[in-house]
VOMAR-731215 format. One line per field, with one value per residue (C-alpha): chain; residue number from 0; x, y, z. Coordinates in nm, 2 decimals. Last residue first. Example, Ala and Ser with C-alpha at 12.3 -4.5 7.8 and 13.67 -1.06 7.14 Angstrom:
% VOMAR-731215
ch: c(A; A)
i: c(1; 0)
east: c(1.37; 1.23)
north: c(-0.11; -0.45)
up: c(0.71; 0.78)
% end
This chain:
% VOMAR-731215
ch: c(A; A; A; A; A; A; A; A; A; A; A; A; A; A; A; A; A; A; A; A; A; A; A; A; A; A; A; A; A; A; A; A; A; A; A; A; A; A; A; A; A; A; A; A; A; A; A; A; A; A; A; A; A; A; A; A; A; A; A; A; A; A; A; A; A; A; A; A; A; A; A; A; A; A; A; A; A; A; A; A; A; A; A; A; A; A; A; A; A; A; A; A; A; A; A; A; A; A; A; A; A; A; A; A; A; A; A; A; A; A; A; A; A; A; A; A; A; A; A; A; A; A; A; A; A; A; A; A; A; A; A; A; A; A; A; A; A; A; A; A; A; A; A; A; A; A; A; A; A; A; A; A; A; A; A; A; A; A; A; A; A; A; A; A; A; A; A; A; A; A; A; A; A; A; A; A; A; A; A; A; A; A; A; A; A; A; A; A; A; A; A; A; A; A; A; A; A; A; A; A; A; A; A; A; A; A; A; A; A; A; A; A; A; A; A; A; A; A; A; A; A; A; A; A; A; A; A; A; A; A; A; A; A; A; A; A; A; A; A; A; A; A; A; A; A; A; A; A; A; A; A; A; A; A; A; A; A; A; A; A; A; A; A; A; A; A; A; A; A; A; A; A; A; A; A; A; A; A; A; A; A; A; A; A; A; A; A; A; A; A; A; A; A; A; A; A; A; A; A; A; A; A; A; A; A; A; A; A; A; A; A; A; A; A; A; A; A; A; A; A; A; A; A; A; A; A; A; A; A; A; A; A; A; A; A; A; A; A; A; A; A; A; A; A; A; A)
i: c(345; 344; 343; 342; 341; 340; 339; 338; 337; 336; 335; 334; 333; 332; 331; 330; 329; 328; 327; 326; 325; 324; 323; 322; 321; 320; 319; 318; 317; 316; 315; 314; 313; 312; 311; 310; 309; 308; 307; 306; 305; 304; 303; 302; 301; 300; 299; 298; 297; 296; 295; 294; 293; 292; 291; 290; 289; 288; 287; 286; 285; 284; 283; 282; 281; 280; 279; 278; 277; 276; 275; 274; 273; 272; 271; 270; 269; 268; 267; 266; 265; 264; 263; 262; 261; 260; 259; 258; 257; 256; 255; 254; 253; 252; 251; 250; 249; 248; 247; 246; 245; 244; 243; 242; 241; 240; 239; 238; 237; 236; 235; 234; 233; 232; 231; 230; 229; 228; 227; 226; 225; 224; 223; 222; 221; 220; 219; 218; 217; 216; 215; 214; 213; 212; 211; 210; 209; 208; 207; 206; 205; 204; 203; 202; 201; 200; 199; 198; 197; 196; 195; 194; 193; 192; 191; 190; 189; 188; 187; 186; 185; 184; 183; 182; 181; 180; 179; 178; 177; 176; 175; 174; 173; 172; 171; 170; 169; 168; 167; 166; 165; 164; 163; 162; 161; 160; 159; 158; 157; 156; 155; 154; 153; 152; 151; 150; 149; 148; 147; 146; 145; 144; 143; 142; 141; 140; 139; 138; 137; 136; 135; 134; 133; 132; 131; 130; 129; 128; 127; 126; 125; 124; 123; 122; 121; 120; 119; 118; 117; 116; 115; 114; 113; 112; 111; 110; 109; 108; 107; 106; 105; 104; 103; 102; 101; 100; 99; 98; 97; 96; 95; 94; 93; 92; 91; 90; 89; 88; 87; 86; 85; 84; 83; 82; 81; 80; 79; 78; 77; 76; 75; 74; 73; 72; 71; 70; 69; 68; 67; 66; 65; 64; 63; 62; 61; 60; 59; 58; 57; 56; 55; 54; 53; 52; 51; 50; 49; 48; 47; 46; 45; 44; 43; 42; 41; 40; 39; 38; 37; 36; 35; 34; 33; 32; 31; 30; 29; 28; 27; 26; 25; 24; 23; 22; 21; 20; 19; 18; 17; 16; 15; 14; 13; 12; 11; 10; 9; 8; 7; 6; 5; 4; 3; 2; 1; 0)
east: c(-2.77; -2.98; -2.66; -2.54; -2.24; -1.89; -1.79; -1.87; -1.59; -1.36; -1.42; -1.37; -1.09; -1.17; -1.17; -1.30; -1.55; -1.51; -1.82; -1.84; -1.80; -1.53; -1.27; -0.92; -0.78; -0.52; -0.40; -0.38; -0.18; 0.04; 0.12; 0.24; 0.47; 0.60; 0.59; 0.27; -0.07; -0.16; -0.54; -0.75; -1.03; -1.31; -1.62; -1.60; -1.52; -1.26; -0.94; -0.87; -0.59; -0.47; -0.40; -0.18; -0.13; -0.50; -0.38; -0.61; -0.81; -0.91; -1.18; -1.11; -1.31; -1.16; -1.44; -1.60; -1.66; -1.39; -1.53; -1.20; -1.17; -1.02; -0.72; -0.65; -0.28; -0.43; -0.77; -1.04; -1.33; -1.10; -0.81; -0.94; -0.83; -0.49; -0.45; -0.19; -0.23; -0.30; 0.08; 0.26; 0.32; 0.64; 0.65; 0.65; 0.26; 0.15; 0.32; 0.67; 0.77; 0.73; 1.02; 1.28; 1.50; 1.56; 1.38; 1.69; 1.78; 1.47; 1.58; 1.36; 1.11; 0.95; 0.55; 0.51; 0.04; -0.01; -0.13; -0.21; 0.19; 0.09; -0.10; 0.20; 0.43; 0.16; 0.03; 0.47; 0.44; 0.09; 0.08; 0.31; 0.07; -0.24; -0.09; 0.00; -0.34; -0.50; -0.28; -0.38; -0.73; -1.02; -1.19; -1.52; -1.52; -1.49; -1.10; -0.99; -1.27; -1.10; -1.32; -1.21; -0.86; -0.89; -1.09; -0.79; -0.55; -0.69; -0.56; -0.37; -0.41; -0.09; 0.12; 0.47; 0.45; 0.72; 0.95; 0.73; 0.96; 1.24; 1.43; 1.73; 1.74; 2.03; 2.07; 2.38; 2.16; 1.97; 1.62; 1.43; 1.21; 0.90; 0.71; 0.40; 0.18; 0.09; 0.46; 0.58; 0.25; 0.41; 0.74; 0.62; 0.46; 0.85; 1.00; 1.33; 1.47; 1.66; 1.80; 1.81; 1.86; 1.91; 2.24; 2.21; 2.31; 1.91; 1.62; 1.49; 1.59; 1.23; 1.02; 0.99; 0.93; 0.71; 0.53; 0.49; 0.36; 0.61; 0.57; 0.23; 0.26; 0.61; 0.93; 0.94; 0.97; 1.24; 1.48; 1.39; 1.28; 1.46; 1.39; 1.33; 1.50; 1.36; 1.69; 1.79; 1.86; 2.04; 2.23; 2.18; 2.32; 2.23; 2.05; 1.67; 1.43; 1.08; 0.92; 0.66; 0.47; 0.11; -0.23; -0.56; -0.91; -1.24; -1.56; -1.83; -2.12; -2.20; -2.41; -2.14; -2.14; -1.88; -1.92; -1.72; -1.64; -1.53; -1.15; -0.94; -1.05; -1.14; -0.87; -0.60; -0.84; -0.73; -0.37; -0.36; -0.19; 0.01; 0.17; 0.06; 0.25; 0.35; 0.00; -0.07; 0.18; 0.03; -0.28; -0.19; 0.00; -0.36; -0.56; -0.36; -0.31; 0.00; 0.06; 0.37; 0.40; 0.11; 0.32; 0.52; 0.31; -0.02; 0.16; 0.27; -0.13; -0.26; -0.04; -0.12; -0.46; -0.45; -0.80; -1.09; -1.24; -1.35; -1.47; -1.80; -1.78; -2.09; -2.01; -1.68; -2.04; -2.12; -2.13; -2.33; -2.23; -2.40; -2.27; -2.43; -2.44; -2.03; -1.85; -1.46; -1.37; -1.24; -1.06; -0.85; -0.56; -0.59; -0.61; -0.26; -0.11; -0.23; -0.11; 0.27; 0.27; 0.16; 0.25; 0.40; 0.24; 0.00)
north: c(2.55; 2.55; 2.53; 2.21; 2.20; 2.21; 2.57; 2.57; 2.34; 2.53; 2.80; 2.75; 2.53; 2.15; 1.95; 1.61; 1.44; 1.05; 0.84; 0.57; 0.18; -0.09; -0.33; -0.28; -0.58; -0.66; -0.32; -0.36; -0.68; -0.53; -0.21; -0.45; -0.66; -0.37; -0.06; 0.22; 0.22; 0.38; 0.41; 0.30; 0.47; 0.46; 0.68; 0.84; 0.54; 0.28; 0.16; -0.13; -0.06; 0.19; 0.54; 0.75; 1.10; 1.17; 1.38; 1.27; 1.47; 1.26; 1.06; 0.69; 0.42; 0.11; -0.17; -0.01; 0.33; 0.54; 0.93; 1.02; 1.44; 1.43; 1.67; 1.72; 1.60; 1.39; 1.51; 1.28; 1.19; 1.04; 1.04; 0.73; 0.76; 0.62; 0.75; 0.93; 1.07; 0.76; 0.70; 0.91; 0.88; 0.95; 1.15; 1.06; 1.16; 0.80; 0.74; 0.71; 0.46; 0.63; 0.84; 0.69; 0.52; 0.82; 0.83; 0.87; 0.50; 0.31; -0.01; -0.07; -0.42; -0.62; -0.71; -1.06; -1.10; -1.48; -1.57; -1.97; -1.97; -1.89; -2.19; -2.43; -2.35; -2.34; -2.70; -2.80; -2.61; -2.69; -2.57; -2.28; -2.21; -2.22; -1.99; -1.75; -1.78; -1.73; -1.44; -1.21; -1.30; -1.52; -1.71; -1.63; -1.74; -2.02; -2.21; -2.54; -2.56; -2.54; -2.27; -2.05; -2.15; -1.98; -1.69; -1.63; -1.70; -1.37; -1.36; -1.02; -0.96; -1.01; -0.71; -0.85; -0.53; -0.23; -0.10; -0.10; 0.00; -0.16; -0.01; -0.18; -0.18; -0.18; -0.46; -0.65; -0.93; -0.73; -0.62; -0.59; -0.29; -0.23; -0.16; -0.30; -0.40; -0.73; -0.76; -0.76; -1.02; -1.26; -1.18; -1.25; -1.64; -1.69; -1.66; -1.62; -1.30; -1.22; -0.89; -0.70; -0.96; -0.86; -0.97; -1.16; -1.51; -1.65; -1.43; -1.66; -1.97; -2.13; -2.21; -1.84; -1.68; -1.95; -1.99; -1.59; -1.55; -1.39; -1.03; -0.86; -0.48; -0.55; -0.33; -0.35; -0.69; -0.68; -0.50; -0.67; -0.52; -0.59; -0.92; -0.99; -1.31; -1.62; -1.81; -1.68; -1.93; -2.19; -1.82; -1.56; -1.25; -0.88; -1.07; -1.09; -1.07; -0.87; -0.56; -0.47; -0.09; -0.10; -0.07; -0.04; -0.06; 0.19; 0.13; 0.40; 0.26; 0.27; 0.55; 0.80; 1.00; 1.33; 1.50; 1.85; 2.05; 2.41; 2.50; 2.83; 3.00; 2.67; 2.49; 2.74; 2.80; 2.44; 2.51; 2.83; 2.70; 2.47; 2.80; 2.89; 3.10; 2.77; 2.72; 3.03; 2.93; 2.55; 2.75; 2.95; 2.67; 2.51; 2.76; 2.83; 2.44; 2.31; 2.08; 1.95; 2.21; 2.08; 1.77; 1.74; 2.06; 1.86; 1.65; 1.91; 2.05; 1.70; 1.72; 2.08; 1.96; 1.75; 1.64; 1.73; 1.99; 1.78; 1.49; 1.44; 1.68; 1.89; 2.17; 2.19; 2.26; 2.07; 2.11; 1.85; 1.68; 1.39; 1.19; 0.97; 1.29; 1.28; 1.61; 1.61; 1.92; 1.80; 1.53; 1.78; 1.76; 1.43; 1.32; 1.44; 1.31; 0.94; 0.98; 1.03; 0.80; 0.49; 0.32; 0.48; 0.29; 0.00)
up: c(-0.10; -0.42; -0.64; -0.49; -0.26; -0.42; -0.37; -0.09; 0.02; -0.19; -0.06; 0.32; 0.26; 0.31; 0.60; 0.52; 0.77; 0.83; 1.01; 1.22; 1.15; 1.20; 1.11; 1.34; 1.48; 1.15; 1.28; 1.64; 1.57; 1.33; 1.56; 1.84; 1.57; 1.39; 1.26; 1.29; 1.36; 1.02; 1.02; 0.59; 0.53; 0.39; 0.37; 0.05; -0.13; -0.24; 0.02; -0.13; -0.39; -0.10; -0.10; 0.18; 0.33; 0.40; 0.75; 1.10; 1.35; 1.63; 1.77; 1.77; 1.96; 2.08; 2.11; 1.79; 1.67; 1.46; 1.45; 1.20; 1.13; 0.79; 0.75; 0.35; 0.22; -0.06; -0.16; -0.06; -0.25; -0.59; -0.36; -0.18; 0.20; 0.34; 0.67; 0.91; 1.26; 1.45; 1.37; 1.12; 0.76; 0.62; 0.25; -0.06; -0.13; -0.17; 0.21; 0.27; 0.62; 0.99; 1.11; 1.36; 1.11; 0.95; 0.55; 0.30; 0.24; 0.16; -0.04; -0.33; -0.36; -0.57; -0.51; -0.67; -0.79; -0.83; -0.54; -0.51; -0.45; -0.08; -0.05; -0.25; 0.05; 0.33; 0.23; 0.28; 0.59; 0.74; 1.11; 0.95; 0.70; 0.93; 1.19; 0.98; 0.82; 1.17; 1.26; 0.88; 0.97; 0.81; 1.15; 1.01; 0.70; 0.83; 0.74; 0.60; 0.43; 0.07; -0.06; 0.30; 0.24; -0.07; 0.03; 0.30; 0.02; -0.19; -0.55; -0.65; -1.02; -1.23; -1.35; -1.19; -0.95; -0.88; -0.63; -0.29; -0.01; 0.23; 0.53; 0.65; 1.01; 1.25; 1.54; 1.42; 1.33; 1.07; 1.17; 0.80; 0.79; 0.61; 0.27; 0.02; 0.27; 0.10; -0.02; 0.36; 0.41; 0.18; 0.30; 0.67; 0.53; 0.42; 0.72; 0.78; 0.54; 0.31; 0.18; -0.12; -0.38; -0.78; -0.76; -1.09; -0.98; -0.96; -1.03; -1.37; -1.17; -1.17; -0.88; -0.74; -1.08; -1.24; -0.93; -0.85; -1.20; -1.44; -1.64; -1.71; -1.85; -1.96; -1.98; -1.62; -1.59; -1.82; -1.61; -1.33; -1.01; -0.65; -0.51; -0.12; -0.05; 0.16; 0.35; 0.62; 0.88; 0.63; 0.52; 0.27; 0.30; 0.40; 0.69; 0.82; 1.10; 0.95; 1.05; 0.94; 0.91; 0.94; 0.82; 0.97; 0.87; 0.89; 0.68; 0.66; 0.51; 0.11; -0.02; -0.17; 0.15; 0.20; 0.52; 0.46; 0.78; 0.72; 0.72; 0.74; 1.11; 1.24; 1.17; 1.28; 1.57; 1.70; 1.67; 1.84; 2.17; 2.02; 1.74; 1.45; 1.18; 0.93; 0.92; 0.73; 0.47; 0.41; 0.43; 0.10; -0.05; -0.01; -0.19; -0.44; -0.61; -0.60; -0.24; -0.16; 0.08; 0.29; 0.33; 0.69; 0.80; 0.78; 1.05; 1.29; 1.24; 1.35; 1.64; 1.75; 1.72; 2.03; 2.08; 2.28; 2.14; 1.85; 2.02; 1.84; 1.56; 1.54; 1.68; 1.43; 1.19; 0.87; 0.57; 0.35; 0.05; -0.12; -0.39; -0.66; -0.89; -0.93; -1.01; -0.95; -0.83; -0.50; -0.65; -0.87; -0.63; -0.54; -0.89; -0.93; -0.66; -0.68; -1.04; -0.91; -0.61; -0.77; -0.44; -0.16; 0.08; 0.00)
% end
């Protein structure tokens, strides 16, 4: 997910908001009307707008990315208030919210019997080609061996799978630095759920579907596991991150690090990239907190979903493979513009 298709993610984020669609309703709302709003810290959500407001072309946000530069803790909330008006966005489907994370895998700069699964960087000649090798003819043939194309390797083969899934991470080398990894490019084919495969098997409800129970599953089943995870035949290749600080979260879709519970992957076509989108999260945990659209996802489609950062590794995983439930998402748009796009009769 992260980083992905930065380029054309950006530029239909910043015509998004003009984009006409008469399946969608628009209503502004009130900061009154935000349940929570006074409550949170919006000197945090303002620290992260900072990180890309400046990215942004169009007028009306270089002109608030400037503004904000002026504020100060204690005059974050009126920053918001003064510049933005609440935009509820609805397309007709529920509000769905999911999380996402940062891994982090154990591995080695070289192979050895412990670490054995490498992470590939692109081919040449995959990138000349809209649909290259499936991930059994790469991984069972020798096409990738003896050209140095490995970044890393790592010890568990089911934790590449999901590293590929969420497109970027960090390997733990045994000297106790990290090697930062992000997405570098596709093989072209469609990604093929295993969870819906085990499900048509029987081997799991669809019920019991989660990122933990097909861990488990595979590793229960090692030699099954093997040929299940070849059942996908979508290969995410990989780039090594150099210039983001360990410390900082992994690039989002605008190229820069995404932040925990501040960050979120929303669809640019309803959501302009680098926007704040107040999050009402229900569920065991709720969330109410004012959030930055600094990432896209392949599955994160509509007005009302959105996809939470929890941030890197093993904690932040489980929170985030958790995390499937209802509320509501308001964009904050600039006064303006956010008129601007209500119907004529308003």
């Amino acid at each position: 997910m992260i980083g992905k298709l930065r380029s054309l993610f950006l530029v239909a984020a910043m015509t998004a908001a003009s984009a006409p669609s008469a399946e969608v309703k628009r209503t502004i709302l009130a900061f009154e009307d935000l349940d929570g709003w006074a409550a949170d810290d919006h000197w945090a959500a303002l620290s992260v707008f900072l990180n890309t407001c400046s990215d942004l072309e169009d007028p009306d946000w270089k002109a608030l990315c400037a503004a904000a530069q002026t504020h100060s803790p204690e005059s974050a909330r009126s920053f918001f208030e003064l510049f933005f008006r609440p935009l509820l966005v609805e397309d007709g489907a529920a509000a769905l919210f999911t999380g996402y994370f940062e891994p982090e895998l154990d591995g080695a700069t070289s192979p050895s019997a412990k670490y054995r699964y490498p992470l590939y960087r692109m081919p040449p000649e995959a990138r000349k080609s809209d649909r290259w090798l499936s991930r059994r003819e790469l991984l069972t043939s020798d096409v990738m061996q003896g050209r140095g194309l490995e970044i890393a390797w790592v010890d568990d083969p089911v934790e590449l799978f999901f590293l590929q899934i969420q497109g970027s991470g960090r390997i733990r080398l045994p000297d106790g630095s990290k090697l930062r990894v992000g997405y570098g490019g596709a093989n072209g084919h469609p990604y093929r759920s295993i969870g819906a495969e085990l499900v048509r098997r029987g081997a799991l409800g669809a019920h019991e579907v989660s990122a933990q129970m097909i861990r488990a599953w595979v590793r229960k089943n090692p030699e099954a596991g093997a040929e299940l995870l070849l059942h996908n035949p979508s290969y995410v290749f990989f780039r090594e991150v150099t210039r983001v600080a360990p410390e900082l979260g992994p690039l989002g879709a605008m190229n820069r690090s995404v932040t925990k519970l501040r960050s979120i992957a929303a669809d640019p076509i309803y959501t302009p990239l680098g926007a704040p989108v107040w999050i009402e999260k229900d569920g065991e945990k709720p969330i109410r907190q004012l959030m930055i659209a600094q990432d896209t996802g392949s599955a994160i489609k509509g007005a009302q979903r959105a996809d939470i950062f929890f941030g890197t590794g093993d904690a932040a995983g489980e929170a985030a493979g958790r995390l499937k439930d209802s509320g509501r998402m308001i964009l904050l748009l600039p006064i303006q513009r956010a008129y601007a796009l209500l119907p004529d009769e308003f």
